[in-house]
N, C-alpha and C positions, 0 to 999 in steps of 0.2 A: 460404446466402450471408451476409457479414459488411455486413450492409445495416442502414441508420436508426440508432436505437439499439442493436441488435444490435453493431455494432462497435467499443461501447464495453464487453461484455461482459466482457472480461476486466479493464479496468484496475477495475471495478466489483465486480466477486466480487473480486478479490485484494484490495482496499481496505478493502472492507465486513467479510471474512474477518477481517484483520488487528485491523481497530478491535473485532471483536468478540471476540477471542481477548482481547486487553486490557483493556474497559470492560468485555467480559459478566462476566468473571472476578475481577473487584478489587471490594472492598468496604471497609469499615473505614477506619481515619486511624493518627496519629499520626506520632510522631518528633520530633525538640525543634527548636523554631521553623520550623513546617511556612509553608507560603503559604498566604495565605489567598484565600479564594476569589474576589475581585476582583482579587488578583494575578496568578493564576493564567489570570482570563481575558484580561488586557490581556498577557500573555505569548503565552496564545493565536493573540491577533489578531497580533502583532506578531514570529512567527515562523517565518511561511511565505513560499515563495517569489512577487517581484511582477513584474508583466510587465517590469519593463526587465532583470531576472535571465535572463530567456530569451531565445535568437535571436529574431533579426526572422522575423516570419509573424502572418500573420492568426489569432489567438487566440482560440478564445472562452473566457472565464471563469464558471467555477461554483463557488460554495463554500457549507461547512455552517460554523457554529459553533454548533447544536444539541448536545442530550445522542445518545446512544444512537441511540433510538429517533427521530431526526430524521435520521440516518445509514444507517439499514437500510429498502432499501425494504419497505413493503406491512408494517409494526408494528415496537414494541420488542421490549426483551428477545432474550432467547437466538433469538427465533424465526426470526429472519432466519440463521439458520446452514442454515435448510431451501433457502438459494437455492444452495448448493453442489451441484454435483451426485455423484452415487455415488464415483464414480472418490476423490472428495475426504475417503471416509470417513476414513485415517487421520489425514488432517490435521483430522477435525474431532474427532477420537479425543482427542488432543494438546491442543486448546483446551478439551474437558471435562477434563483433569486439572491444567490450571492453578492453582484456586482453590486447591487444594492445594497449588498451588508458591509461588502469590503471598501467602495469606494475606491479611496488615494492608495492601495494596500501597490508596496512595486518588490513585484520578485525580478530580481538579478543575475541570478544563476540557477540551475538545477542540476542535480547525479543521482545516480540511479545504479545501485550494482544487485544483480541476483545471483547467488552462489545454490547450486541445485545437486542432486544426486538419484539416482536411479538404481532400483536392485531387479525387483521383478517386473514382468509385464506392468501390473497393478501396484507394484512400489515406488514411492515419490517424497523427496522434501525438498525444500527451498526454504532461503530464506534473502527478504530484497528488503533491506534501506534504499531511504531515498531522502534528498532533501532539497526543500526550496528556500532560498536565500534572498531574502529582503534588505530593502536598503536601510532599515531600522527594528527595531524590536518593536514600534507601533504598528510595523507593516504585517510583522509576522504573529501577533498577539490578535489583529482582527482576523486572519485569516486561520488561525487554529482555533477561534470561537465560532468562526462562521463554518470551519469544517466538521465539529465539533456533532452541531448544530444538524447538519448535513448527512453524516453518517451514522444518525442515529436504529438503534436494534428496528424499530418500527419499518425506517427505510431500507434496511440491509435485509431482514429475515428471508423473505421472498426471493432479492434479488438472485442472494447466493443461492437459494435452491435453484433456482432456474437456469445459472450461469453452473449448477453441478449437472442436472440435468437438460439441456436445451429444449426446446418446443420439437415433437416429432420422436424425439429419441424413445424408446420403449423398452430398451436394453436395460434400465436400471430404473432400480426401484426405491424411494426412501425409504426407511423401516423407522428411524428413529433421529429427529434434528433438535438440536437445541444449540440455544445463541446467549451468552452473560459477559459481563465483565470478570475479568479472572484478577484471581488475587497477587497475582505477581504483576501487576500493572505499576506504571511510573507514579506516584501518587503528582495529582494534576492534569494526567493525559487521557486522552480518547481512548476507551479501549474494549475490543470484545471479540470474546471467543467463541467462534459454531465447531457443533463438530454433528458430521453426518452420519448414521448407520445406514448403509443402504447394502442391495444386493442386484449386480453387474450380471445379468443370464444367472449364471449357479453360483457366481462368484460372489463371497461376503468384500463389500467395501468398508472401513470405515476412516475418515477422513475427518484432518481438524486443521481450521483454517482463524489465524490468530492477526488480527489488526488493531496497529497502535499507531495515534499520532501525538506527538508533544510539540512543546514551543521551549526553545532554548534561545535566550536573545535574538538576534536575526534571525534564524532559522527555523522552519518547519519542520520536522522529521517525523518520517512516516517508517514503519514495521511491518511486514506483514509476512507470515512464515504458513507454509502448507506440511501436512502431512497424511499423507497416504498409504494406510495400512503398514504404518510404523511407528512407533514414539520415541523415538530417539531425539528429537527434539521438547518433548516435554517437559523433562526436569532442567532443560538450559535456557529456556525463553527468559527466565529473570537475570541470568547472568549477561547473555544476548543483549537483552535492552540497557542495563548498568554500563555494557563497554560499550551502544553505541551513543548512550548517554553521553557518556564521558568524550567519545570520540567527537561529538558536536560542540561539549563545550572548548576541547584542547584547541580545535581546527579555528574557534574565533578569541583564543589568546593573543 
C-alpha cells in the first residue's frame, strides 16, 4: 500500500533519477563569459516555483539547494542510481552513456522545492521544480538533449510501473497504464504524461504522474507533478509550467 513516505515514491525516484542523469554526468567548464558561481546560485534560489504559483491547498514545502549528494538519499555520487529498481535498467543504461554526450557540459548550482498535499489515506499531489544551472547555455542546451534523449516513453514505461509497484508487493494490481506527451507541454521541451488505473487490495487507485524538462538559457528545468486519486492538478499543469517558465527566465535577467 501507497502509505507514509511510501507515497511519495515516485515523485522521488523520478526526481533523484533525473538530477542524476544531469549532475552525475557533467564535469568540466567553459564557454566565453560563463556565470559565475554566485550567479549561478542566486539563479538557483530565484527560479523555482512559490506557493502563491500553485492552487489554494494545504502545502507542505520541502526543498534542497545542496550539491549532488545532498539530493540522493542514503550518499553521493553515481550511487544513488542503486534506488532505481530493475524494471529502470534501461533508463539507467541511458544516464551511463551521457558523459559521453555531455562532455565540457558544467553545472554550477542546483534547487529543488516540492510543495505536496495530502487528504486521504490514498490521496496525494505534489508538485517539485528543480533546476540545474550551467555556466552557459552551451552547457545547458547539451545536457537537455542528452536528457531528452534519456527519458525517453521506451525507457520510462516500465520503470514507472515498477517504482508504482516494487518487486514482491502483491497489494496492487495495474488494471490500466498509459504514457504520452500531453498537449499542454512547453513547445521545445521533454515531456510525458503516465497515468495508472490500478487496484490497492479493494481499493480503486488511479494515479497521474506528469514530467517535463526544458532549457532556458543556463538552466535546465525539470517538472514533475503526481496525482493520486485526485485532479485538481489537471486543468493547472499548463499555467504551472507558463509561471515556472517565466520564473526561469526572470531569475537570469
Amino acid at each position: 500500500m501507497l502509505q507514509g513516505s511510501g507515497r511519495h515514491r515516485l515523485v522521488a525516484m523520478i526526481t533523484v533519477g533525473l538530477l542524476v542523469a544531469v549532475l552525475g554526468a557533467c564535469s568540466g567548464g567553459g564557454g566565453s563569459d560563463p556565470l559565475t558561481a554566485a550567479q549561478a546560485e542566486q539563479i538557483a534560489t530565484d527560479a523555482l516555483l512559490v506557493r502563491a504559483d500553485l492552487p489554494e491547498a494545504d502545502w507542505k514545502q520541502e526543498e534542497s539547494q545542496a550539491g549532488l549528494e545532498g539530493l540522493i538519499p542514503g550518499g553521493g555520487g553515481g550511487a544513488g542510481i542503486d534506488i532505481l529498481p530493475e524494471a529502470c535498467q534501461s533508463l539507467e543504461d541511458a544516464i551511463g552513456n551521457l558523459p559521453a554526450v555531455l562532455g565540457d557540459a558544467n553545472p554550477l548550482a542546483t534547487s529543488s522545492r516540492t510543495f505536496s498535499a495530502t487528504g486521504t489515506l490514498l490521496n496525494l499531489k505534489a508538485v517539485s521544480t528543480s533546476v540545474v544551472v550551467f555556466a552557459d547555455a552551451d552547457g545547458a542546451a547539451a545536457a537537455a538533449g542528452a536528457l531528452g534523449d534519456a527519458i525517453s516513453a521506451d525507457n520510462l514505461e516500465g520503470c514507472i510501473q515498477a517504482a508504482f509497484v516494487p518487486a514482491g508487493d502483491n497489494d496492487i494490481q495495474i488494471i490500466e497504464f498509459t504514457l504520452a506527451r500531453p498537449s499542454y507541454a512547453l513547445e521545445g521541451s521533454t515531456a510525458l504524461s503516465a497515468q495508472i488505473d490500478a487496484i490497492a487490495l479493494i481499493l480503486p487507485i488511479n494515479l497521474t504522474l506528469d514530467l517535463h524538462a526544458f532549457q532556458r538559457d543556463s538552466v535546465l528545468a525539470l517538472y514533475v507533478a503526481v496525482q493520486i486519486n485526485t485532479s485538481d492538478l489537471t486543468d493547472e499543469h499548463a499555467a504551472l509550467l507558463v509561471a515556472f517558465a517565466n520564473r526561469v527566465g526572470e531569475a537570469q535577467q
